[in-house]
N, C-alpha and C positions, 0 to 999 in steps of 0.2 A: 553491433547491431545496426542496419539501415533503417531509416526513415519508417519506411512501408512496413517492417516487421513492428517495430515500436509500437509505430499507432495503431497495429493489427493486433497487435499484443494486448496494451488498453482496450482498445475497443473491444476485442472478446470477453476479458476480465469484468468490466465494467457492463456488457451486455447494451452497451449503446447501440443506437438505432445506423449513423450513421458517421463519416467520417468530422463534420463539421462539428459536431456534439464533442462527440473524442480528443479534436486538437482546444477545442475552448476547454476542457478537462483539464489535461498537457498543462495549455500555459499559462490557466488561471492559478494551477500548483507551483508551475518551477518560476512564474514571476513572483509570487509571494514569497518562496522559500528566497529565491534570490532578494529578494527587498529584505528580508531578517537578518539573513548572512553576510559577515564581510565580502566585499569585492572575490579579493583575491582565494576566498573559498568557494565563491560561488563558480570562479573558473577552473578552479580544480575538479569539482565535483560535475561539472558539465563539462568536462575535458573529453567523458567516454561516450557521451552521448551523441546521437546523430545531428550534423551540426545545425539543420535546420529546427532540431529542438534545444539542442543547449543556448542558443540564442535568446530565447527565452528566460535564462534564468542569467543572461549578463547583458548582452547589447538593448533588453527590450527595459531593465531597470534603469531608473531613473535616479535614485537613491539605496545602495545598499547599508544594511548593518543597523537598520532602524529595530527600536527595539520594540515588541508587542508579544502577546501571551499566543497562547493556543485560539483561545476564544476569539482573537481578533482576528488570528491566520484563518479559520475556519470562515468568519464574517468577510474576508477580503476574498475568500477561493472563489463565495458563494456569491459574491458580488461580479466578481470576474467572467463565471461563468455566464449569469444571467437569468433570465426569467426560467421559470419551472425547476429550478435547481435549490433547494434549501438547504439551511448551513448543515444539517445530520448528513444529507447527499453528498456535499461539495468535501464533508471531511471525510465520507467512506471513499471517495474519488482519489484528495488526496493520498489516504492510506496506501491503495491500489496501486498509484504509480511511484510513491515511494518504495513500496516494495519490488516492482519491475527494475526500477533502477536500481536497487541493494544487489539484484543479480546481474549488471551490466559497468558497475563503477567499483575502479579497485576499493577492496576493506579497508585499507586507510583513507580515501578518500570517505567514504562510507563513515566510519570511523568521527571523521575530522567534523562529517556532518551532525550530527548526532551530540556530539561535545562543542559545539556552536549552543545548542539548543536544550536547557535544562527539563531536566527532565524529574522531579522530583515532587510530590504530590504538590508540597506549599508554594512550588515556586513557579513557574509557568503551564505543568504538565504537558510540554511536548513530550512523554512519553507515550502519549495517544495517537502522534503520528506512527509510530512504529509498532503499533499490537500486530499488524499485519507481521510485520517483517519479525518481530518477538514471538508469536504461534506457530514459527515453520514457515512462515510462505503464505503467498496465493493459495497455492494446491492442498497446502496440508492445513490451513485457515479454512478455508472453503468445507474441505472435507469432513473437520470436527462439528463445521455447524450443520451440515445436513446429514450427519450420522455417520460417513463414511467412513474410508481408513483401514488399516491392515485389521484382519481379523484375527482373533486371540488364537495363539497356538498351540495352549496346552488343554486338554479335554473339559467341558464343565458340566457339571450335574448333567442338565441335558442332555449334553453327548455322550454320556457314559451306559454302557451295555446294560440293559434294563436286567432286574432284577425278578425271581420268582415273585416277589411281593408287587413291581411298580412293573406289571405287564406293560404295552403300548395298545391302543385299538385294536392296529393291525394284526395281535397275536389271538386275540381273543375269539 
């Protein structure tokens, strides 16, 4: 994926206003992910990305492999971003582009990242970064919350041929 798809890709997801919003999204996400992770995971897992983003999560670190919880990554995304952004925002942002990337970097990569990052109620609950990516997706995440989604294929009450007793309006 180039550049322009990327950030056009977030920016639609996300419903930002404009490209500046988008890239401080970007790389208030993959600098922090990259400061959690070791080095050498965090070039892996920015190996598929376009190179003026995977920068972001290794040339622009300072320190990788520091260790923090969920609640601190959501405090640092939120901090990154900057003003009008709150930490509930800056973590449905990160979710977002986590999930963009799970369909752009290979599953072991993916994979490697994820097992970096505990995920288990008592211990850190980075499982929160990934409900996006654990619901289906963007598309199919999006879709359960605003009611959408395949519609049910086998008949129900409803649709079933009224009966002498449960006329419809229209017959009467």
């Amino acid at each position: 994926m180039k550049f322009d798809e990327f950030t056009g890709e977030v920016q639609h997801r996300l419903e930002l206003p404009d490209t500046g919003r988008t890239m401080r999204a970007i790389r208030a996400t993959l600098m922090t992910l990259g400061e959690r992770i070791p080095k050498g995971n965090a070039e892996d897992f920015a190996a598929s990305l376009p190179l003026e983003i995977k920068w972001y999560m290794t040339g622009a670190v300072h320190e990788h492999g520091q260790r923090f919880d969920w609640t601190e990554f959501v405090q640092r995304v939120s901090d990154i971003e900057g003003e009008g952004v709150d930490p509930p925002e800056a973590a449905y942002h990160a979710r977002i582009i986590v999930d963009l990337m799970e369909t752009i970097v290979p599953p072991s990569d993916f994979r490697q990242l994820r097992d970096q990052l505990p995920e288990s109620k008592n211990d850190e609950n980075w499982r929160k970064l990934f409900e996006v990516v654990d619901a289906g997706g963007w598309g199919d995440a999006q879709e359960a919350q605003t009611g959408g989604g395949p519609q049910p294929t086998t008949p129900t009450q409803h649709d079933a041929e009224p009966t002498d007793d449960a006329r419809t309006d229209d017959e009467e």
